[in-house]
DOMARBA-771541 format. One record per residue (C-alpha): residue number from 1; residue in one letter; x, y, z. Coordinates in Angstrom, 2 decimals. Layout:
<rs>
+-----+---------+---------+---------+---------+
| num | residuo |       x |       y |       z |
+-----+---------+---------+---------+---------+
| NUM |       a |       X |       Y |       Z |
...
+-----+---------+---------+---------+---------+
</rs>
This chain:
<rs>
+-----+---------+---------+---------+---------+
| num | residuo |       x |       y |       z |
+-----+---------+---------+---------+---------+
|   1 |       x |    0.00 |    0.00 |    0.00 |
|   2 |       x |    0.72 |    3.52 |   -0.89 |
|   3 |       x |    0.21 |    6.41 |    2.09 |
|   4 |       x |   -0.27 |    9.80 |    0.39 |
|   5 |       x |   -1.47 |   13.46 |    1.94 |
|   6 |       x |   -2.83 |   15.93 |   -0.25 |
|   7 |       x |   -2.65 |   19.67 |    1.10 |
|   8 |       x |   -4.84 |   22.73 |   -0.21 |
|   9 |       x |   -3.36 |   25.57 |    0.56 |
|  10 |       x |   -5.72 |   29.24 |   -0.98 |
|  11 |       x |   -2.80 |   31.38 |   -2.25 |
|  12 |       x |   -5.59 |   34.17 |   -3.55 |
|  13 |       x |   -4.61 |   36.80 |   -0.82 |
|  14 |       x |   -0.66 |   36.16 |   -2.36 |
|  15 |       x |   -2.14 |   36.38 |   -5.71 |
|  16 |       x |   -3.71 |   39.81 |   -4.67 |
|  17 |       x |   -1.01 |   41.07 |   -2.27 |
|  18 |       x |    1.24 |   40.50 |   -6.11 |
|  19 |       x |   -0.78 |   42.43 |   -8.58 |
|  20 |       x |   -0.97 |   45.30 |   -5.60 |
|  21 |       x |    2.40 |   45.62 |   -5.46 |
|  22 |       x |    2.90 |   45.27 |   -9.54 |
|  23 |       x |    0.40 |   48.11 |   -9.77 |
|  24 |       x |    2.12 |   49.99 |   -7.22 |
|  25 |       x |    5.70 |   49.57 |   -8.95 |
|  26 |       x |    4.17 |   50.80 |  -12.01 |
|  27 |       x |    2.89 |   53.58 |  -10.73 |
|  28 |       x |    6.16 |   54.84 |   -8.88 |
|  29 |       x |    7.82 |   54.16 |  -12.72 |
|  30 |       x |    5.51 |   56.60 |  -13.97 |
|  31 |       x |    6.07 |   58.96 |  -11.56 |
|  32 |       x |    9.35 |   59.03 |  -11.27 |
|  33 |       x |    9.96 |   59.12 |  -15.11 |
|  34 |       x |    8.50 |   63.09 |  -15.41 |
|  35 |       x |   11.06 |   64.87 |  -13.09 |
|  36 |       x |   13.69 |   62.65 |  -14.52 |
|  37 |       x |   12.86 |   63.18 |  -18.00 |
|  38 |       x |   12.82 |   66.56 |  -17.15 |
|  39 |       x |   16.08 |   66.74 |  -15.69 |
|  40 |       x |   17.52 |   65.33 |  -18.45 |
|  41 |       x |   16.17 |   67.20 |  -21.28 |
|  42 |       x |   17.15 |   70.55 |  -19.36 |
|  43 |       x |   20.17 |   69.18 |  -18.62 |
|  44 |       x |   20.56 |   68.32 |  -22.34 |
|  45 |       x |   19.93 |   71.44 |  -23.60 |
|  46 |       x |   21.83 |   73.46 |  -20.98 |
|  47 |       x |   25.02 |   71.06 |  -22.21 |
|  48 |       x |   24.45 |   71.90 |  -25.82 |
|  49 |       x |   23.44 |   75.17 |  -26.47 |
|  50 |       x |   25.80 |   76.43 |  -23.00 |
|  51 |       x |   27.43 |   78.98 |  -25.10 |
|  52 |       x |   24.58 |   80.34 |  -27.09 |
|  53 |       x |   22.93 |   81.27 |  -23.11 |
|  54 |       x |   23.21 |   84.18 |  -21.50 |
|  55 |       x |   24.01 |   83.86 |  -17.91 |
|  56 |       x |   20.31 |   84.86 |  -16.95 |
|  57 |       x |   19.34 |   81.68 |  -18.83 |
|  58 |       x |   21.74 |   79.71 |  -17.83 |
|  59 |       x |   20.84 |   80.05 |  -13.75 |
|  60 |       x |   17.10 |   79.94 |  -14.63 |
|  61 |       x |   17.68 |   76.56 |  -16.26 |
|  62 |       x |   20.15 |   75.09 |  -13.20 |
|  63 |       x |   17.18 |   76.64 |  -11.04 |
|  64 |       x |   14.81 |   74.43 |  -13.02 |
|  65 |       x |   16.78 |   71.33 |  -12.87 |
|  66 |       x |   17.27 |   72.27 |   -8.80 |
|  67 |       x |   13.39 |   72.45 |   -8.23 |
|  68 |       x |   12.81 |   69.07 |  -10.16 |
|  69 |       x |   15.52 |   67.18 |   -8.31 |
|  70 |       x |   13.63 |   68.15 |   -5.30 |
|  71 |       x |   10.79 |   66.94 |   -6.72 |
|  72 |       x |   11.95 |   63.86 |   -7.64 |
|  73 |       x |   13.46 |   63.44 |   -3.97 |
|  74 |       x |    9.84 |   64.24 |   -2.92 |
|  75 |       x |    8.35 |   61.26 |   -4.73 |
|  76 |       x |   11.19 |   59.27 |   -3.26 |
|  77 |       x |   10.51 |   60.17 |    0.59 |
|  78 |       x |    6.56 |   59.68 |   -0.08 |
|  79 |       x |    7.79 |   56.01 |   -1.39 |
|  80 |       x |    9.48 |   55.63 |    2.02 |
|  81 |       x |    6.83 |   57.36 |    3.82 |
|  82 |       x |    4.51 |   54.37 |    2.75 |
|  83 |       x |    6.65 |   51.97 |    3.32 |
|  84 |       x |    6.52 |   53.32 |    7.13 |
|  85 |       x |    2.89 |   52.93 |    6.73 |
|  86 |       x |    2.96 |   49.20 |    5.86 |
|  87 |       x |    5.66 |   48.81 |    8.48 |
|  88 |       x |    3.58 |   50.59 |   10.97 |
|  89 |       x |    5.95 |   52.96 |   11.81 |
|  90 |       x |    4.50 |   56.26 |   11.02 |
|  91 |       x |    5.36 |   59.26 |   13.23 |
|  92 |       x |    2.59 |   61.05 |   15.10 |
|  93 |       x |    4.94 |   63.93 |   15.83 |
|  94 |       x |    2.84 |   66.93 |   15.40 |
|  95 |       x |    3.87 |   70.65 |   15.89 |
|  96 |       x |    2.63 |   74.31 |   15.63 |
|  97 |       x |    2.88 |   75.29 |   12.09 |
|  98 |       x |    1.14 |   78.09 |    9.25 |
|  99 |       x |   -0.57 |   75.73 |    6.69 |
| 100 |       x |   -0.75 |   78.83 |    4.36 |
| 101 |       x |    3.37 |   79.10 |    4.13 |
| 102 |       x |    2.98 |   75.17 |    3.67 |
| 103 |       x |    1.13 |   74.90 |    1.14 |
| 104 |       x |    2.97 |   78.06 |   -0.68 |
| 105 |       x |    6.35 |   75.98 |   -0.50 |
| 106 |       x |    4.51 |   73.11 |   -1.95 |
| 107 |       x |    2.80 |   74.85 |   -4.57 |
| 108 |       x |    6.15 |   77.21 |   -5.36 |
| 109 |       x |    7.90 |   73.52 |   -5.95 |
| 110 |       x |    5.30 |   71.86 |   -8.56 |
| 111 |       x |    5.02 |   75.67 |  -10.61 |
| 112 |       x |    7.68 |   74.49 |  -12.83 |
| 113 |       x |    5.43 |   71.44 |  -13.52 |
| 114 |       x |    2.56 |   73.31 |  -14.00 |
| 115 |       x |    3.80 |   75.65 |  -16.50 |
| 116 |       x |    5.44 |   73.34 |  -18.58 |
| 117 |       x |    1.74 |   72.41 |  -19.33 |
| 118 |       x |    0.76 |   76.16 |  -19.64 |
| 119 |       x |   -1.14 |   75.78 |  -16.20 |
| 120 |       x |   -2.26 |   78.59 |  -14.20 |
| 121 |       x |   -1.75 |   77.30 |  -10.52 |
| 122 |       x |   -2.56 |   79.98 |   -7.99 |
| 123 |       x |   -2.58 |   80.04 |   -4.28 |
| 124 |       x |   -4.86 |   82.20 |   -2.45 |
| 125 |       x |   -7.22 |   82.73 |    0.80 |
| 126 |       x |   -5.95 |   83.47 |    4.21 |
| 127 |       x |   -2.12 |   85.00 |    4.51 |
| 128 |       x |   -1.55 |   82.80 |    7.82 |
| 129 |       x |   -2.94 |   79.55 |    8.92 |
| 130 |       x |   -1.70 |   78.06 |   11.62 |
| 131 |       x |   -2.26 |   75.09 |   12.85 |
| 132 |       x |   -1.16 |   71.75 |   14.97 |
| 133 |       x |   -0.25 |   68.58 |   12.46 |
| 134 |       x |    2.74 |   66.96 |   11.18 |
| 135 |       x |    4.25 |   69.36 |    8.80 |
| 136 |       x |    5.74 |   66.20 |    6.37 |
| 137 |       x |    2.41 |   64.41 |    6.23 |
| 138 |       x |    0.50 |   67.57 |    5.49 |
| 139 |       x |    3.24 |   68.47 |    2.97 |
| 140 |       x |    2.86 |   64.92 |    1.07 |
| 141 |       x |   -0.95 |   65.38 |    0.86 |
| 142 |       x |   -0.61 |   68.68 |   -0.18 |
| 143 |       x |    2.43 |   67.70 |   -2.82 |
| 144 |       x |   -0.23 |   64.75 |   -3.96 |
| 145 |       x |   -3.38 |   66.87 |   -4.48 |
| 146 |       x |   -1.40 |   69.37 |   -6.59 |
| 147 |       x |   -0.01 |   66.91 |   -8.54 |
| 148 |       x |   -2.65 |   65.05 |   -9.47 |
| 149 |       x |   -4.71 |   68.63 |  -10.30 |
| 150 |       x |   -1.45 |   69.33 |  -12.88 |
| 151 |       x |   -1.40 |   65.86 |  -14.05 |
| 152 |       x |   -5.46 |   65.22 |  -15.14 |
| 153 |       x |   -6.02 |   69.01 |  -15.75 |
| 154 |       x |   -5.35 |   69.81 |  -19.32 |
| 155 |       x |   -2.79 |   72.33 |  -21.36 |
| 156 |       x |   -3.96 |   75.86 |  -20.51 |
| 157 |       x |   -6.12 |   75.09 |  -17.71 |
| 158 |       x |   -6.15 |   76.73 |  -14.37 |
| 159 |       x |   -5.63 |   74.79 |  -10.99 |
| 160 |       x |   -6.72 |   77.11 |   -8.00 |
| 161 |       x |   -4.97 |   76.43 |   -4.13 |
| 162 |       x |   -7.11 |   78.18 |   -1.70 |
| 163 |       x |   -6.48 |   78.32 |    2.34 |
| 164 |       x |   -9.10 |   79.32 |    4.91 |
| 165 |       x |   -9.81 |   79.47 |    8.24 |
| 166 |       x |  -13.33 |   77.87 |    8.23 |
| 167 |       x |  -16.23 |   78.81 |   11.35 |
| 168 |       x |  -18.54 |   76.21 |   12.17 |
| 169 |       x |  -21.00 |   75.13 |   12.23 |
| 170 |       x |  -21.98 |   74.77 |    8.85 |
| 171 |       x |  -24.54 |   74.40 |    6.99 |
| 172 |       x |  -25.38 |   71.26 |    4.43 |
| 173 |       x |  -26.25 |   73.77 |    1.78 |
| 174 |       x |  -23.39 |   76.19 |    2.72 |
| 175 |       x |  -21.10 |   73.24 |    2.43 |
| 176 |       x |  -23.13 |   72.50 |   -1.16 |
| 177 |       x |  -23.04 |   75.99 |   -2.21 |
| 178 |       x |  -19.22 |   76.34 |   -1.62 |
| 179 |       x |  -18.06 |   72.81 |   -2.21 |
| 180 |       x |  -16.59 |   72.48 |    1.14 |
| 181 |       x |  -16.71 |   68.95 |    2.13 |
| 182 |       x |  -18.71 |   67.96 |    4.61 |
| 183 |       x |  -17.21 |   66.00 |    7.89 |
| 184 |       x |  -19.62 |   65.65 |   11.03 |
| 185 |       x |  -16.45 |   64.62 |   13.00 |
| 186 |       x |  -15.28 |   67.68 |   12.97 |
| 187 |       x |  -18.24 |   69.57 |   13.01 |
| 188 |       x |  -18.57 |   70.79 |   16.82 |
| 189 |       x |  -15.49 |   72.78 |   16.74 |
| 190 |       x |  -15.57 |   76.48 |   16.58 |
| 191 |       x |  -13.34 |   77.11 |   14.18 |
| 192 |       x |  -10.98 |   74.29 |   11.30 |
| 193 |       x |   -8.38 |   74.76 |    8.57 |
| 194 |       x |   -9.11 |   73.95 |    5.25 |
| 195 |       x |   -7.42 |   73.18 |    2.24 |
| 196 |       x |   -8.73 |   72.67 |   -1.17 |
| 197 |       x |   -7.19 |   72.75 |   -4.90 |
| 198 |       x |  -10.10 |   73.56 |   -7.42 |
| 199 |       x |   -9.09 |   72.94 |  -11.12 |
| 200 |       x |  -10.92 |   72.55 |  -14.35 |
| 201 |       x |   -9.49 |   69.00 |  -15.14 |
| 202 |       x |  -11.12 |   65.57 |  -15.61 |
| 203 |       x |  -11.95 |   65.06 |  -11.62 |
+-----+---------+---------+---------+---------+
</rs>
């Protein structure tokens, strides 16, 4: 006689956890390839037509290259950021900071982006915000809403940052009427910072 054992075994979630992280490589690609193409076709031109530039030019362009390198090292410290989130280790480290001068940095970073596509992106509202968060979480979301605003809005179109210090309570039809987003949690405090990016893209 011969003993055998047969073991099932459902590999689905491994299946699942694969394709999640082969749609998540792909997307980093993609998102790393537009600073770095950018780089290099600045960088490209800067080496070739060097002594056709006036000085003015020439700065302008390293300034170019300078604010998509920090870009780029953006994109790399969200990729850590959520590996910290898988590992569990994110920081709940919060200070006193002005959202406003935030969210001017962030915006002042992506311009270059945003004008390469003939984008308007515009920042306005409140001249001081300050608030109590973590200043490089609120940065990535920031960093990630503007980005996405330049990247589905088309050539030409406008993408509009605005910062205010909201009262409350509000209204449902307020909230309709102004297309401030609604969020009972939050809705018994006197007074919340708000963020929102308005554009004229797909979304």
């Amino acid at each position: 006689h011969v003993g055998f054992v047969m073991i099932y075994l459902d590999i689905t979630p491994l299946k699942e956890a694969e394709r999640s992280n082969t749609k998540f490589v792909s997307y980093v690609s993609h998102e790393l390839r537009t600073p770095l193409s950018v780089i290099t076709l600045i960088g490209d031109n800067l080496n070739t037509l060097y002594d056709r530039l006036g000085d003015d030019k020439r700065r302008q362009m390293i300034r170019d290259i300078q604010k998509h390198t920090e870009a780029l090292n953006n994109l790399v410290d969200d990729i850590l950021e959520i590996s910290r989130i898988d590992s569990g280790r994110v920081s709940d480290e919060r200070s006193r900071l002005d959202l406003t001068q935030l969210t001017e940095e962030e915006v002042s970073k992506l311009l270059p982006i945003a004008q390469q596509k003939s984008q308007t992106l515009s920042l306005n509202g409140v001249p001081s915000l300050p608030v109590l968060g973590n200043s490089d979480q609120l940065r990535q979301i920031i960093r990630n809403l503007v980005n996405n605003a330049i990247k589905y809005t088309p050539d030409g179109g406008r993408i509009q940052c605005e910062c205010q210090l909201q009262a409350a309570p509000l209204t449902q039809a307020t909230l309709a009427n102004e297309y401030w987003p609604a969020n009972t949690s939050i809705s018994h405090a006197d007074k919340w910072a708000v963020v929102r990016i308005i554009d004229n893209g797909i979304g």
